[in-house]
C-alpha positions in Angstrom: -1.9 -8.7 12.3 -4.5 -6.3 11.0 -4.5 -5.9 7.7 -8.4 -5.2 7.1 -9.7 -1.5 5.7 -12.0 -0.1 3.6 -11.0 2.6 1.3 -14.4 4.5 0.7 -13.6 4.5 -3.3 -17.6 2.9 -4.0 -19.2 6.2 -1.4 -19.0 4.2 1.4 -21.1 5.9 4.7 -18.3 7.4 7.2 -19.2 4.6 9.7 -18.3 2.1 7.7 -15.1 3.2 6.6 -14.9 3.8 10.9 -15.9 0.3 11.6 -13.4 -1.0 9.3 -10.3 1.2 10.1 -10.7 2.7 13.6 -13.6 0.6 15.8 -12.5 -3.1 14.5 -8.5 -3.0 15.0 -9.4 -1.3 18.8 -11.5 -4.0 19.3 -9.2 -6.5 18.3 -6.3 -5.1 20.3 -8.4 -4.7 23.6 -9.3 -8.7 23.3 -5.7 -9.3 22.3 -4.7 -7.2 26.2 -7.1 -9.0 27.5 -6.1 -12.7 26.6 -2.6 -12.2 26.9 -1.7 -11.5 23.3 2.6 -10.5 22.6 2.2 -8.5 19.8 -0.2 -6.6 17.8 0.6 -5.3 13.8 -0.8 -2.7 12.3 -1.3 -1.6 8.6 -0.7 1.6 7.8 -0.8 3.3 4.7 1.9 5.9 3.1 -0.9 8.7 2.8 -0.1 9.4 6.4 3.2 9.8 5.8 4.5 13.6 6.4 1.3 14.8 7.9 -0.5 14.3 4.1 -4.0 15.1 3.8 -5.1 13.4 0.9 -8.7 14.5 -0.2 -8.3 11.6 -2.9 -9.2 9.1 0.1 -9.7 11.8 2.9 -12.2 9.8 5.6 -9.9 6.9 4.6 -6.8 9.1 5.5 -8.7 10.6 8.7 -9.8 7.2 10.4 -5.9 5.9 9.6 -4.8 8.8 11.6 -6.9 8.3 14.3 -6.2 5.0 14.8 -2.6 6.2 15.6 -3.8 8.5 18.2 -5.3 5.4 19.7 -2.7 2.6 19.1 -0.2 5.0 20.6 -2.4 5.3 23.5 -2.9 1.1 23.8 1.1 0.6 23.3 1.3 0.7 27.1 -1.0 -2.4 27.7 0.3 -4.5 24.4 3.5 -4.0 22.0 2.2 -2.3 19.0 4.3 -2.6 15.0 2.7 0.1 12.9 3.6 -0.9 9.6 3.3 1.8 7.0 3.2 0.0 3.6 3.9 1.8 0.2 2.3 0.8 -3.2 1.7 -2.3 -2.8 0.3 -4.1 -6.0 0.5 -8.0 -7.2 -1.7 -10.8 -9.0 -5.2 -10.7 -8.6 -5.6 -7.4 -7.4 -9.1 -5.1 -6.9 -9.0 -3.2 -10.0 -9.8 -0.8 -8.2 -6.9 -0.2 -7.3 -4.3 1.6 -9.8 -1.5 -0.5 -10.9 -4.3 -3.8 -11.0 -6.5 -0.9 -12.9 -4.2 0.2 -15.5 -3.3 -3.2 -16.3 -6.8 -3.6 -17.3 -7.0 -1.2 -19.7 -4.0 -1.3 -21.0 -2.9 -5.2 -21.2 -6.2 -7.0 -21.0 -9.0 -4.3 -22.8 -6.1 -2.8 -24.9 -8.8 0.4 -24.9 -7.6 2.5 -27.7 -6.9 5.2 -25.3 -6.9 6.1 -21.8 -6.7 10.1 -20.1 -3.4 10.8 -17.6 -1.9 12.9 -16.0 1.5 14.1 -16.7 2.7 11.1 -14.9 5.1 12.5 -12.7 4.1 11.2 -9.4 6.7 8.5 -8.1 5.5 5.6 -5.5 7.4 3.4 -4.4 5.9 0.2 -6.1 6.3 -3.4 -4.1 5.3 -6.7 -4.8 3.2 -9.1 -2.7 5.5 -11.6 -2.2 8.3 -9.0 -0.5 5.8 -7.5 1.4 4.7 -10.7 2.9 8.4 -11.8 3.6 8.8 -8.1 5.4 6.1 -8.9 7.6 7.2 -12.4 8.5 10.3 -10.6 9.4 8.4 -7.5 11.7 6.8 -10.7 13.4 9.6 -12.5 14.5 10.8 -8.8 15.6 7.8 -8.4 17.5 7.8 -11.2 19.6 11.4 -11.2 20.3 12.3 -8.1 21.7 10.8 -5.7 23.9 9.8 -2.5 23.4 7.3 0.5 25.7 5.9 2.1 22.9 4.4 1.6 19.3 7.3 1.1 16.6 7.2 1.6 12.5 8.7 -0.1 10.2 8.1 1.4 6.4 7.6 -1.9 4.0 8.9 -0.4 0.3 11.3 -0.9 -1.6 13.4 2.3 -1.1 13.3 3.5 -4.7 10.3 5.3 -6.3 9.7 5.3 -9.9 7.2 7.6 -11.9 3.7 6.9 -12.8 4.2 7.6 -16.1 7.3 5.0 -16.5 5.0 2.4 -14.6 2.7 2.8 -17.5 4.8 2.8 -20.5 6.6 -0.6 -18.5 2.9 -2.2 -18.8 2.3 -0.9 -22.7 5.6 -2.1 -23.4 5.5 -6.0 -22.2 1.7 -6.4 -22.7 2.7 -5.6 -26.5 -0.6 -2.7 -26.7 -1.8 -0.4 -29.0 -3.2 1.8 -26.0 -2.7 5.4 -26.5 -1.2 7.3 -23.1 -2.8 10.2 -22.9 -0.4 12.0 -20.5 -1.7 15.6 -19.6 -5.2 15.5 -20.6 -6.0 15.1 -16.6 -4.9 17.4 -14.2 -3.1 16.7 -10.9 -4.9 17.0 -7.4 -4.9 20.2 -5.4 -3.0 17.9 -2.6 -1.4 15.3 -5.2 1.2 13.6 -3.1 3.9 14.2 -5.8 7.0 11.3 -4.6 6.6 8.8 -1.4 9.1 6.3 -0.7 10.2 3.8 1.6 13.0 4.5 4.1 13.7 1.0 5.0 16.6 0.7 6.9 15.3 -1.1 9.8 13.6 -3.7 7.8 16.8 -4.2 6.3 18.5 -4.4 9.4 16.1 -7.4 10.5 17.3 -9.1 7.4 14.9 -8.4 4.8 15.4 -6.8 1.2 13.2 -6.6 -1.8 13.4 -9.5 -4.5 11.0 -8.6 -6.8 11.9 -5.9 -9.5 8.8 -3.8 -10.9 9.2 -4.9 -14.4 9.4 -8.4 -13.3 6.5 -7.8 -10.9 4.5 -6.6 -13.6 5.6 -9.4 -16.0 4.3 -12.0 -13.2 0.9 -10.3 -13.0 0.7 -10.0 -16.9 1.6 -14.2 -17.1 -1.3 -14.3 -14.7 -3.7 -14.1 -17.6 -3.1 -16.9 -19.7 -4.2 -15.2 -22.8 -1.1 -12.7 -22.8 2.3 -13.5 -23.9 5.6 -11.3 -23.0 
């Protein structure tokens, strides 16, 4: 199950975000052919969804994309699961990434005021915990059945919510005096503007989400003792 990457946010060199996206999960699934392994799972992202091109994270994107090529290409020597996860977020999360990010600022620092945008954009937020559980469920898949060439699930929870919503949830529970500057940044040329999850052979494999954003959020924000909701 690869779930390795590296996003490039800190200007990482190109071959390092090749290495860590492209070169390592070949390598893996060549020795995997060659010892005999069932099943190999790979972690997609939802910036590759619909042919996006998302100059946010664009070698990211590109080395993601041409991993595809390749997997597709290897599916005839091993049974390949692409797994194309949406926002995922939980406890103890790189604040570099955005829901782990604006938690800081907002629940923990309580700044006085932080820059948005409009807030529009909706993801499709899921918690850790259901998207462990829908991999446990793509595994058992996996090595059950057979199949000639690479399969997707999408791991989401089917419903997007906006950005802007996400934030206020967080202001809300966390009890802050943050000010949410929405509109004093502007969107991206190539903002992906709504992704979400269609999930209907997950949930034909059994699985369904569990974990409600606001009560995903609510476990993160218990997460640091010092806050109470």
């Amino acid at each position: 199950i690869h779930t390795a990457t590296e996003y490039g946010r800190e200007n990482s060199p190109i071959y390092k975000i090749l290495e860590a996206n492209l070169i390592l999960p070949i390598r893996m699934a060549e020795l995997g052919i060659r010892s005999g392994t069932k099943l190999f799972i790979n972690t997609d992202s939802y910036f590759n969804k619909n042919n996006n091109s998302y100059s946010h994270l664009l070698n990211y994107s590109l080395s993601k994309k041409s991993l595809l090529i390749w997997l597709n290409k290897i599916s005839k020597q091993i049974k390949v699961i692409n797994a194309t996860l949406e926002h995922i977020y939980g406890p103890g999360d790189a604040r570099s990434k955005f829901v782990e990010g604006i938690i800081q600022k907002i629940a923990i620092e309580k700044v006085e005021h932080i820059s948005l945008s409009h807030g529009h954009q909706r993801r499709d937020f899921i918690f850790i915990n259901d998207v462990v559980d829908a991999y446990s469920k793509i595994l058992k898949f996996g090595l059950s059945h057979d199949f000639s060439k690479m399969k997707t699930f999408e791991i989401g929870t089917g419903k997007s919510t906006e950005i802007a919503v996400l934030a206020k949830k967080i202001k809300l529970l966390s009890k802050s005096s943050t000010t949410l500057g929405f509109g004093e940044l502007q969107y991206r040329s190539d903002e992906i503007m709504e992704s979400v999850a269609d999930n209907t052979e997950l949930r034909e494999l059994g699985w369904h989400p569990s974990i409600s954003l606001q009560e995903g959020i609510e476990i993160i924000l218990k997460s640091y003792n010092s806050i109470k909701i």
